[in-house]
NUVO-121775 format. One record per residue: residue in three letters; x, y, z of N, C-alpha, C in turn. Coordinates in steps of 0.2 Angstrom, whole numbers, plus 5000, padded with zeros to 4 digits. Example, Ala and Ser with C-alpha at 12.3 -4.5 7.8 and 13.67 -1.06 7.14 Angstrom:
% NUVO-121775
ALA506649725039506249785039506649845039/SER506449895035506849955036506450005039/
//
This chain:
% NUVO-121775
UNK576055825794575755775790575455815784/UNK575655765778575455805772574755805771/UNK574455845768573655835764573655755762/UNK574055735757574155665753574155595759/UNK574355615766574355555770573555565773/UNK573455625773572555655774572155605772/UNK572155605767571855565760571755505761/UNK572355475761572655405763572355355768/UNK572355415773572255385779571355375780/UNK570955435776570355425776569955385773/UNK570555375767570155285763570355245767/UNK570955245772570955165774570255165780/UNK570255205782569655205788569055185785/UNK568855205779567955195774568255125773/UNK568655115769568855035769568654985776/UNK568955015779569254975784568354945787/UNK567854995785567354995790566754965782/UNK566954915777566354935772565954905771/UNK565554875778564854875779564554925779/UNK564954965786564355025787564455085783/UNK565155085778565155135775564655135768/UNK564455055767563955025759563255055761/UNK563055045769562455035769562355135771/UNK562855155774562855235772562755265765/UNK562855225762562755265755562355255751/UNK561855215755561355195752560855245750/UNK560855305755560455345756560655385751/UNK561255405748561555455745561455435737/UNK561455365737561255335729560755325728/UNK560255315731559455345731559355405728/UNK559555455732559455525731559855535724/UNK560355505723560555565717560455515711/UNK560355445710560055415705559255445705/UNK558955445709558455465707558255535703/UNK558455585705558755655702559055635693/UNK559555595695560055585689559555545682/UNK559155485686558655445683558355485680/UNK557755535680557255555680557555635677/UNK558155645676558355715672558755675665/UNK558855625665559255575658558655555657/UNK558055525659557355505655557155565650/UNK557255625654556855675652557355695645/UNK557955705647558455725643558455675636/UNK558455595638558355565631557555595628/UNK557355625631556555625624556655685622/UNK556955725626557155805623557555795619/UNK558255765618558455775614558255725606/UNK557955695608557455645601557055695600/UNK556755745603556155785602556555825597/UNK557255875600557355915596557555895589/UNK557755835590558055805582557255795577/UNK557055795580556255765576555955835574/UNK556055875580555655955577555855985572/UNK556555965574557156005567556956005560/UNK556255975558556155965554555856025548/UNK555556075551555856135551556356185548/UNK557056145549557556195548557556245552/UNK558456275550558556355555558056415555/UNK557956395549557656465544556956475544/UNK556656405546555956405543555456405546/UNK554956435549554356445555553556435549/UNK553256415554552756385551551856415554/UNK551456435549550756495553550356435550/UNK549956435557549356395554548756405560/UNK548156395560547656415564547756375571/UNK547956305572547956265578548556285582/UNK548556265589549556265591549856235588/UNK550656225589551056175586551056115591/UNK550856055590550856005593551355985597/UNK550955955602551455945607551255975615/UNK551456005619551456015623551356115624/UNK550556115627550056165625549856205633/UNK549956175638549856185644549156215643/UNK548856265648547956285648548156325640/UNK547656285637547556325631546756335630/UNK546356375628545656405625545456365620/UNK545356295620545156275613544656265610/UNK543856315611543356325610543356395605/UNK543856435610544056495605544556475602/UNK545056435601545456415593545056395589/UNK544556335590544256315586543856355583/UNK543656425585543056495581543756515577/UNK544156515577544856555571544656535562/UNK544656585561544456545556545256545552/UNK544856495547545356455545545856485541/UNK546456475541547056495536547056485530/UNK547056535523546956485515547456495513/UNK547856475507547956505501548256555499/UNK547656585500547956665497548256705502/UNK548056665509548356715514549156695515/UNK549256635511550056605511550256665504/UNK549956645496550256665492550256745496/UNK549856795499550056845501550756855505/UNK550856805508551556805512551856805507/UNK551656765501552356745496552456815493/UNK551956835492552056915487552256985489/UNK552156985499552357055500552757025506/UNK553057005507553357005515554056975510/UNK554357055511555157035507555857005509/UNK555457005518556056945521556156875519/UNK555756835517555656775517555756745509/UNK556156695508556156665500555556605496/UNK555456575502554956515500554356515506/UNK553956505502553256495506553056455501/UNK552656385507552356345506551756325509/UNK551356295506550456295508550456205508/UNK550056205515550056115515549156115519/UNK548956045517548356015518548455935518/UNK548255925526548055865528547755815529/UNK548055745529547255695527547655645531/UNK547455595539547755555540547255475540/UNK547455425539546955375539547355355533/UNK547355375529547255355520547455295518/UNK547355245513547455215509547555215502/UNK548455155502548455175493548455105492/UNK548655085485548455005482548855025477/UNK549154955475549454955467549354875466/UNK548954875461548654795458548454775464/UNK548254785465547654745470548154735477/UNK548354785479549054765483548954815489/UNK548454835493548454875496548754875503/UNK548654945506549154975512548654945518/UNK548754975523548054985529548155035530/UNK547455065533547255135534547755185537/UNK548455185537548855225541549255265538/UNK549055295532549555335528549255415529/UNK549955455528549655515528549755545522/UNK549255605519549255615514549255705514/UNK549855735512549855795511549655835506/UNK549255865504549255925498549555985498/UNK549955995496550656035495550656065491/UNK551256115491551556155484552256135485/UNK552656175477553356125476553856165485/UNK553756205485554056215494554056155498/UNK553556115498553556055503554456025505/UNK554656005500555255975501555956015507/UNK555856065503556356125503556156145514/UNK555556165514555456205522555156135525/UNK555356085525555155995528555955975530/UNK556355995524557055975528556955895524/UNK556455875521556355815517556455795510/UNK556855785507557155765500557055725497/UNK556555735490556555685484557355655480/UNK557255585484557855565480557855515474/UNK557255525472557055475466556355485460/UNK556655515455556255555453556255635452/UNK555555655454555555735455555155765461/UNK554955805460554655845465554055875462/UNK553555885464552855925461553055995459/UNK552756015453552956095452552456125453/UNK552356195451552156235450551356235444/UNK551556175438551456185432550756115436/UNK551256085438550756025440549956045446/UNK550156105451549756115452549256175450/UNK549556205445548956235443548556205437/UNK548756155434548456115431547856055435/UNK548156045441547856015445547955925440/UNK548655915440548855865437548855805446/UNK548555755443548455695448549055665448/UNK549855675452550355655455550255675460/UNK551055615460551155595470551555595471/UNK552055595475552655575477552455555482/UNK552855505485552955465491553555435495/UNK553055405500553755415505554055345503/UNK554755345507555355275505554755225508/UNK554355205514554355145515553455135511/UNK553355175509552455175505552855145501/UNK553655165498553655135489554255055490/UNK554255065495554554965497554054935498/UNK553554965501552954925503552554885496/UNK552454955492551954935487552354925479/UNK553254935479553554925473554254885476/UNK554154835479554954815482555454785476/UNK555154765470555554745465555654805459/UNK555154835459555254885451555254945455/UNK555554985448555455055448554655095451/UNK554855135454553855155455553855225451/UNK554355245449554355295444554055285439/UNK553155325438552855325432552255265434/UNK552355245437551755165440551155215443/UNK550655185441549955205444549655175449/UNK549655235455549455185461548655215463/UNK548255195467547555225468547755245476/UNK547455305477547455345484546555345486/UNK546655315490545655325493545155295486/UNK545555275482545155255476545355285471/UNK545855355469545755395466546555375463/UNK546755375456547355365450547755435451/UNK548255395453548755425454549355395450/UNK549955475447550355425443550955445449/UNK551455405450551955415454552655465450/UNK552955515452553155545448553955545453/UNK553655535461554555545464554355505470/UNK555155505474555055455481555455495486/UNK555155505491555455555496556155495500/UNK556755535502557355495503557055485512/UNK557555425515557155385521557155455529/UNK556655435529557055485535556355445539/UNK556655405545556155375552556255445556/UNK555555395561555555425566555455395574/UNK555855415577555855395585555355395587/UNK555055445587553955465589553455445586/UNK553755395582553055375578552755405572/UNK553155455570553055515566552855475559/UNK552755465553552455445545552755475542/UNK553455505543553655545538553855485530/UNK554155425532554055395526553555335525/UNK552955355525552155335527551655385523/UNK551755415518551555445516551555485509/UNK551055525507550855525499550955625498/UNK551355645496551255735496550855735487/UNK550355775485550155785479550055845482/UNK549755865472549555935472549155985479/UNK549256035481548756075485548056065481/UNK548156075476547556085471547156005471/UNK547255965470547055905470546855885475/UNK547055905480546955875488546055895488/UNK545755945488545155945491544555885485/UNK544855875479544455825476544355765480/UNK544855725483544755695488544455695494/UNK544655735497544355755501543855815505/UNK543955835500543655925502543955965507/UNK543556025507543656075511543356055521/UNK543156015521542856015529543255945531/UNK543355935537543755875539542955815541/UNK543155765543542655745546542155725551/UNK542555795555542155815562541655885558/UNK541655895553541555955549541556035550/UNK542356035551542856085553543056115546/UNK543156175545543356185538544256165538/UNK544356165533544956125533545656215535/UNK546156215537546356275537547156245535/UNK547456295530548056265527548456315532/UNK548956225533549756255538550256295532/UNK550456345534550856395531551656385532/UNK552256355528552756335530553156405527/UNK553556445529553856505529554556515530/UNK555056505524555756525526556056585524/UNK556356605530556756685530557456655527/UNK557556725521557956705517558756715523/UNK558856735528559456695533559056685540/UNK559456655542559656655549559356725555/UNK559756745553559756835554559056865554/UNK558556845549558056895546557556855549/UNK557456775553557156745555556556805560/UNK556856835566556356855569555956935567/UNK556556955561555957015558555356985551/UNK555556935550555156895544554456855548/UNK554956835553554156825558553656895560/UNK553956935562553556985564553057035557/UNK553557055552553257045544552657005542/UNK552556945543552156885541551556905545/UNK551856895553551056925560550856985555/UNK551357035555550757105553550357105548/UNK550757075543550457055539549657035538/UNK549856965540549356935542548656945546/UNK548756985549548457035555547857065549/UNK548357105547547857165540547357115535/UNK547557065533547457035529546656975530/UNK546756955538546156925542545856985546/UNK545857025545545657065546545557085554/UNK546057065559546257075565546057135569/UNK545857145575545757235576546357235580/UNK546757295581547257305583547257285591/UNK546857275595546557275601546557205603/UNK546557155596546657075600546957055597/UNK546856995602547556955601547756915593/UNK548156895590548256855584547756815586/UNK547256775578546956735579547156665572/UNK547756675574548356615570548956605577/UNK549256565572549756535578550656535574/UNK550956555575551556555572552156525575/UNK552356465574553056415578553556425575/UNK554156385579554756385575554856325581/UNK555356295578555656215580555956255590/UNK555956315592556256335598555656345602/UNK555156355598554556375602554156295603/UNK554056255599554156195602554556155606/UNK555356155607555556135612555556155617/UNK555256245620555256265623554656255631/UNK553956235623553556215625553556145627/UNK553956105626554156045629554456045637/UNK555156075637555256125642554856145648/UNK554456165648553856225651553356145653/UNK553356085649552856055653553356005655/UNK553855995656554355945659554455985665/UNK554656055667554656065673554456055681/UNK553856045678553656015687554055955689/UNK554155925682554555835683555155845687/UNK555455905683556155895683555955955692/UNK555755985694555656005701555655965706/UNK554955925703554955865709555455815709/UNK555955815703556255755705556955785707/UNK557055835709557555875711557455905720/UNK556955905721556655905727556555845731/UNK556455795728556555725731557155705729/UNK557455735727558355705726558455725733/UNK558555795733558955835739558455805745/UNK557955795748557555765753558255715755/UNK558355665749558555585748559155625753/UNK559555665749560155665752560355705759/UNK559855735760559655765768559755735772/UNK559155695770559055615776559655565776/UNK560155575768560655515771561355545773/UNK561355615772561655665777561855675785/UNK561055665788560955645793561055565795/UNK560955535792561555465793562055455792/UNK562455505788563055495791563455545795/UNK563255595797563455635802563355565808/UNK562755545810562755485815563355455814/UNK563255415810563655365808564955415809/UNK564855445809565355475806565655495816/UNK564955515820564955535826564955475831/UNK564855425828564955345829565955315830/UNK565755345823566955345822567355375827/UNK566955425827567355485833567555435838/UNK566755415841566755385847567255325847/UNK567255265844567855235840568355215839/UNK568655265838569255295833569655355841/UNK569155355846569555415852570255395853/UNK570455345855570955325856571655335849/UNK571455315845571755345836572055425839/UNK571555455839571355525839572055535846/UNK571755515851572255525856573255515855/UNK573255455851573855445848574255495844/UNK573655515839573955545834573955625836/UNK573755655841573855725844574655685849/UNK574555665852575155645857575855635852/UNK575655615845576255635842576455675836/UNK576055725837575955805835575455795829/UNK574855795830574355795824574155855827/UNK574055915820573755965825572855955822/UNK572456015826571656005826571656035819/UNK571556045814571356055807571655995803/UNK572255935807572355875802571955835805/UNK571555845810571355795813570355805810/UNK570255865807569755895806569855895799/UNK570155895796570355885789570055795785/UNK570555765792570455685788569555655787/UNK569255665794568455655795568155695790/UNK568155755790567755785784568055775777/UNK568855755773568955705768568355635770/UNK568355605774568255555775567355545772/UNK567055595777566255605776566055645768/UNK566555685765566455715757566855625751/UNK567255595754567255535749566855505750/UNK566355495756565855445757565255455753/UNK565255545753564755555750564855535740/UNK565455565740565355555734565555495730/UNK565655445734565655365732564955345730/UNK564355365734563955355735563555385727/UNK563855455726563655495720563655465715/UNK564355445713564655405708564255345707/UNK564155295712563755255710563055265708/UNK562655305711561955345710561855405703/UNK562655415700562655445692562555375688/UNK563055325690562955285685561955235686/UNK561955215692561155185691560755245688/UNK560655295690560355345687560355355679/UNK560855345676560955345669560855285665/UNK560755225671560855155666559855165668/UNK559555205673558955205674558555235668/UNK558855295666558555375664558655325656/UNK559155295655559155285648558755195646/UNK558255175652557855115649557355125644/UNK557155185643556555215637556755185633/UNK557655185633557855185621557755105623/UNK557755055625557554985626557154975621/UNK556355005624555754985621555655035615/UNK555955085613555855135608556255155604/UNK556455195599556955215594557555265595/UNK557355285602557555355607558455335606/UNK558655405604559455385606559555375610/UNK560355345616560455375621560855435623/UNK560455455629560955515631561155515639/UNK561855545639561955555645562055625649/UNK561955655652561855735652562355745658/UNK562755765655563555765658563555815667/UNK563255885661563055935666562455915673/UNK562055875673561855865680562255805683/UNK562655755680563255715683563455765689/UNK563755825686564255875687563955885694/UNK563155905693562755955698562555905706/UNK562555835704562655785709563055785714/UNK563755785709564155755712564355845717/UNK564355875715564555945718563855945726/UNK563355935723562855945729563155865736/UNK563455805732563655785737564055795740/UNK564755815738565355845742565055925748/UNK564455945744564055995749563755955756/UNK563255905754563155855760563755825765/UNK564255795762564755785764565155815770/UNK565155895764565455965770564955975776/UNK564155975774563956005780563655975785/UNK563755885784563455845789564255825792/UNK564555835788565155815792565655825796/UNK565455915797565855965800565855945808/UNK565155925810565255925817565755855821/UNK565555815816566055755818566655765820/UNK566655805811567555825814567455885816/UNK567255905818567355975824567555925829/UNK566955885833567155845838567655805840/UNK568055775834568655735835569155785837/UNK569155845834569855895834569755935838/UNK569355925843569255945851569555925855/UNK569855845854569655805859570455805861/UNK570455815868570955835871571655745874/UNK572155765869572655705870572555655876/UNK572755675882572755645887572055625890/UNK571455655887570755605889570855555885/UNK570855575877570655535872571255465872/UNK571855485876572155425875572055385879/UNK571755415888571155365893570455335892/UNK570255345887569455335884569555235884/UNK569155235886568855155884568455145883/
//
């Protein structure tokens, strides 16, 4: 008898029985929808995360006193907070001696803010940058209306703004906002450009807000926040390739080192990221998740492993008669050990298959209430369906060891 009648025969048998082959698989679609649920939950906000960090670019790493937000695990934040703060000059010094890198930019933060035009105000929820013309360029964010802040602008300490696309629908939905004067915290502003749309799935402000001069920024608001923290400027940093990225970062530390006057004995007392060090850190604290629910996958399918070996040792029992037939008319013990083990590896992975797809219609309920793309993460489909045909193989051997035991002339007597 061929492999192909093998096959044949062992679907008509799950068929034939698909009560208890449905409530067999119950076990196996718990266990690997759960696994599948709970690695596509996580897989949709990684990969929204990494499209949102990209913000960065390939090229570009960013030094500033705090971590990079996000996901910090035990971190010292008594001693981060004693670091002192990043300036200026320690940026313009990266611009002037660290010969790997082409642009460096200096940014200062303001969240809460408010702007107004003719009596037309925001609510408190704008963020407000003070930048250098870099901003656009190591942000991965582009002026599509207007211009961009120069160089000329902040050393005159010239009171312009660019803005983001939804600050300039909000406060200009019919006119031009090129050249209109708007008030930020109370303070005249002339609008000079409009940053092009770019949302965010995290909630992020990226078109929710106001970039001006670096220089301008502390007339607003000063130099101390107001928990009375001195303010410390994030350093945006692009290495002129790809390639020079991790000697431009290590360039920038030494540098930096010398310049804050570090003793060689301790550790950096700045923080330097890149879009990898972030994802990574997201990474490192979704592990436990992605543990425990890989652990409680494989429990799930142990136990329904052990159900179907029961269940499978049940058939034998059965099915004796079958068994006696089909040796009395030449089955040898490897076809007869072949169809029950096909039998137990299809069961299991019917079971798979329907536990990949609930699993992904689960993993992907987030993008419902959220902005989140969908995603399906092809490669643990793969990893289920493999660990089921393992359960299948190894709850199911004894069954069929048992059947292909069983000697013609009993099994043809059995009742």
């Amino acid at each position: 008898m061929h492999w192909g009648e093998t096959f044949r025969m062992a679907g008509e048998a799950l068929r034939g029985n698909k009560l208890r082959s449905f409530l067999t698989l119950i076990g196996i679609i718990a266990g690997v929808a759960s696994v599948i649920g709970v690695m596509t939950g996580i897989s949709v906000v990684q990969s929204t995360m990494e499209s949102e960090l990209s913000v960065l670019g390939t090229t570009t790493f960013q030094v500033q006193k705090w971590p990079a937000r996000g996901f910090h695990g035990d971190v010292d934040w008594e001693a981060i907070r004693r670091r002192k703060p990043v300036t200026v000059a320690q940026a313009d010094a990266i611009r002037e001696r660290v010969q790997s890198v082409d642009l460096v930019g200096a940014e200062l933060w303001q969240f809460g803010a408010r702007a107004s035009y003719r009596g037309d105000s925001t609510d408190g929820n704008l963020v407000v940058c003070g930048g250098t013309p870099e901003y656009p360029e190591n942000n991965t964010h582009y002026v599509e209306l207007g211009r961009n802040i120069t160089n000329e602008d902040v050393e005159v300490r010239r009171h312009v703004a660019v803005i983001g696309f939804a600050l300039a629908q909000r406060l200009f939905p019919f006119i031009d906002p090129i050249g209109q004067t708007i008030k930020v915290d109370g303070r005249k502003f002339q609008v000079i450009g409009v940053f092009g749309e770019k949302t965010s799935a995290m909630g992020g402000g990226y078109d929710n807000y106001i970039l001006m001069p670096i220089s301008v920024f502390p007339q607003l608001y000063g130099m101390y926040t107001d928990d009375g923290e001195p303010r410390s400027v994030n350093v945006t940093v692009r290495a002129r390739s790809p390639e020079m990225v991790p000697s431009a970062i290590e360039e920038t530390r030494a540098l930096l080192r010398v310049v804050r006057g570090v003793d060689p004995r301790d550790p950096d007392d700045f923080t330097i990221f890149t879009n990898d060090t972030q994802i990574k850190a997201f990474n490192q604290a979704t592990r436990g998740v992605k543990i425990g629910a890989f652990i409680i996958g494989i429990i799930a399918l142990v136990v329904a492993g052990i159900g179907i070996m029961n269940i499978m040792l049940v058939s034998v029992t059965e099915r004796t008669r079958e068994i006696g037939i089909r040796k009395a008319l030449g089955a040898r013990r490897r076809q007869i050990l072949g169809q029950f083990l096909i039998e137990a590896i299809l069961l299991c992975n019917a079971g798979g298959v329907l536990g990949v797809l609930l699993g992904y219609g689960l993993g992907n309920v987030v993008t419902i209430f959220t902005g989140f793309a969908l995603h399906v993460p092809l490669d643990w489909a793969v990893i289920g369906l493999v660990f089921c045909s393992a359960i299948g193989l190894a709850f199911g051997i004894w069954p069929a060891f048992q059947a292909s035991r069983l000697a013609p002339v009993e099994a043809l007597g059995y009742e």
